[in-house]
N, C-alpha and C positions, 0 to 999 in steps of 0.2 A: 504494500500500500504506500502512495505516495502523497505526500502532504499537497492542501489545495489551501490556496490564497484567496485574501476578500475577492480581490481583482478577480480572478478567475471565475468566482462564482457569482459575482454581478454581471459578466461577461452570457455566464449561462445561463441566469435568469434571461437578462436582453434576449437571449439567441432564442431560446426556449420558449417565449413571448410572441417570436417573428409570425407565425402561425397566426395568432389571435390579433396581432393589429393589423398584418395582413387582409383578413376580413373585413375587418375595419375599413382600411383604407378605401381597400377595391368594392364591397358591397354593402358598404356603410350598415351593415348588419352582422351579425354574429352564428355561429352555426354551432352545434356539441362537436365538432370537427379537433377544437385544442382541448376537450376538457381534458387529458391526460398530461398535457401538459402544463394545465393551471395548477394541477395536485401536485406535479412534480413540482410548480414553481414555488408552489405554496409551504412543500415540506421541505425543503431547502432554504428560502426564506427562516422559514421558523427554527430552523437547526441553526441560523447564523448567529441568531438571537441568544437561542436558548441552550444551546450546548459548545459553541466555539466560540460566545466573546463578543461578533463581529458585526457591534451596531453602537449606537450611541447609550443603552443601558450596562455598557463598558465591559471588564475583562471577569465575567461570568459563566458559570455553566448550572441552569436554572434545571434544565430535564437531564437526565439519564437515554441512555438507549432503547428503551423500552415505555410501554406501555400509553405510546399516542398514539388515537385513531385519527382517519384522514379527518383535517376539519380541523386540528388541534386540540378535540377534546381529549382526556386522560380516561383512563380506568382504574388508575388508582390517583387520591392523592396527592395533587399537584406539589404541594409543600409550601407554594406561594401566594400573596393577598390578593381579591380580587382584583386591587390598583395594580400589582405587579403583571396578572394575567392582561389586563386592560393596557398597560402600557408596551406590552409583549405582541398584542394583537395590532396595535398604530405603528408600532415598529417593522412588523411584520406589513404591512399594507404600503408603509413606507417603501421598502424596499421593491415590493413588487409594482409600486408605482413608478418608482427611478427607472426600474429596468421597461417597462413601458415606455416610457418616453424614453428612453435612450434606443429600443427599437424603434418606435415610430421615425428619429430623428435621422436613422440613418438608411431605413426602407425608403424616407422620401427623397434624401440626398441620393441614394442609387435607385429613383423610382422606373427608369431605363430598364434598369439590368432587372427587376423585379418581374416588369410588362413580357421582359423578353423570356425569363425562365418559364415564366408563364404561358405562353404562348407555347414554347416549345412541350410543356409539361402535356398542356391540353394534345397536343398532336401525339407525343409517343408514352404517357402516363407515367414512365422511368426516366432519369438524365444515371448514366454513369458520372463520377466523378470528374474524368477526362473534360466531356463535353458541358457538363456544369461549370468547372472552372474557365474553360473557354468562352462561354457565354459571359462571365460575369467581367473575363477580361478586355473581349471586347465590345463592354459597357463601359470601362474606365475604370471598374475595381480590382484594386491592387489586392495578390493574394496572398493571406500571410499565414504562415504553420506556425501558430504560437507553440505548438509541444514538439515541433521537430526537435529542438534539443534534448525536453525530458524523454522522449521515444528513443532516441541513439544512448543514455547514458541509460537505461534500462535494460538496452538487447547488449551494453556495455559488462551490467553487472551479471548478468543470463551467462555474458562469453566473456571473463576476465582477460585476454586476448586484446580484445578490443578495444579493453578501459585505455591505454596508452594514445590510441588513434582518436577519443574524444576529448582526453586532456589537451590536447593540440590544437 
C-alpha cells in the first residue's frame, strides 16, 4: 500500500465528479448514470475528514475502519457530539463542493475536447486509451501521468534490479 496525498484525493474527487457535471453541462439535467460515483465521492470525502486529518477540523482521526454505512450513518456509536457530526457533514459537503467546481472549471476550459470525446463515444460506445489521449491532444490538452513515477518505483521495489535505473 502506498500513501495518498490531500492533493491526490481532491484530484479524485474532481475527476470522479467529471460524470455528474458533465450532465450538467450538456443536459442541464441529471441522470442515476454517477450515482456510484457520488458514494465513492462521498466516502472518501468523509474518510479525509474523519480518519486522515485532511480538512480544516485539523490533524484528527474521529472514525475507525469500520462500522459506517453508505450515507455516513454509524452502527455503533459514533463517540462524537452532535456539533462534531454536524461540522463533519459541512466539511464533508465542502469538499465535495470544491471538487465540483474544480471539474466544472476545467470540463468548460476543454469544453472542445469534451464535444469531441463525445461524439466519438456516441459513434463507437469504447475509446481505447490510445485514441482517447489523441482526441484530447488534438483538442489542446496536454497529457500528464501524474503516477508514472510512483508506477516505475513500484515495478522498482517488485525487481530490486531496477531500483538503480529509477534512482537516476
Amino acid at each position: 500500500r502506498r500513501m495518498h496525498t490531500k492533493k491526490e484525493f481532491l484530484d479524485d474527487i474532481a475527476m470522479t465528479l467529471g460524470g455528474y457535471v458533465t450532465e450538467e453541462m450538456v443536459f442541464g439535467d441529471l441522470s442515476t448514470g454517477p450515482s456510484n460515483d457520488l458514494q465513492v465521492v462521498a466516502n472518501l470525502a468523509r474518510d479525509m475528514v474523519t480518519k486522515y486529518g485532511m480538512s480544516s477540523l485539523g490533524p484528527v482521526a474521529l472514525e475507525g475502519s469500520g462500522g459506517r454505512m453508505i450515507g455516513g450513518g454509524m452502527s455503533e456509536d459514533r463517540g462524537y457530539s452532535p456539533q462534531v457530526a454536524k461540522a463533519i457533514d459541512d466539511e464533508v459537503s465542502r469538499i465535495i463542493q470544491e471538487g465540483k467546481e474544480k471539474a466544472k472549471e476545467i470540463l468548460t476550459k476543454y469544453r472542445s475536447a469534451l464535444d469531441s470525446i463525445s461524439k466519438r463515444l456516441a459513434e463507437v460506445e469504447t475509446l481505447e486509451r490510445e485514441e482517447y489521449e489523441a482526441l484530447l491532444k488534438r483538442e489542446g490538452v496536454e497529457i500528464q501521468d501524474a503516477y508514472k513515477k510512483q508506477r516505475e518505483e513500484d515495478a522498482a521495489l517488485a525487481d530490486p534490479s531496477k531500483l538503480l535505473s529509477v534512482a537516476l
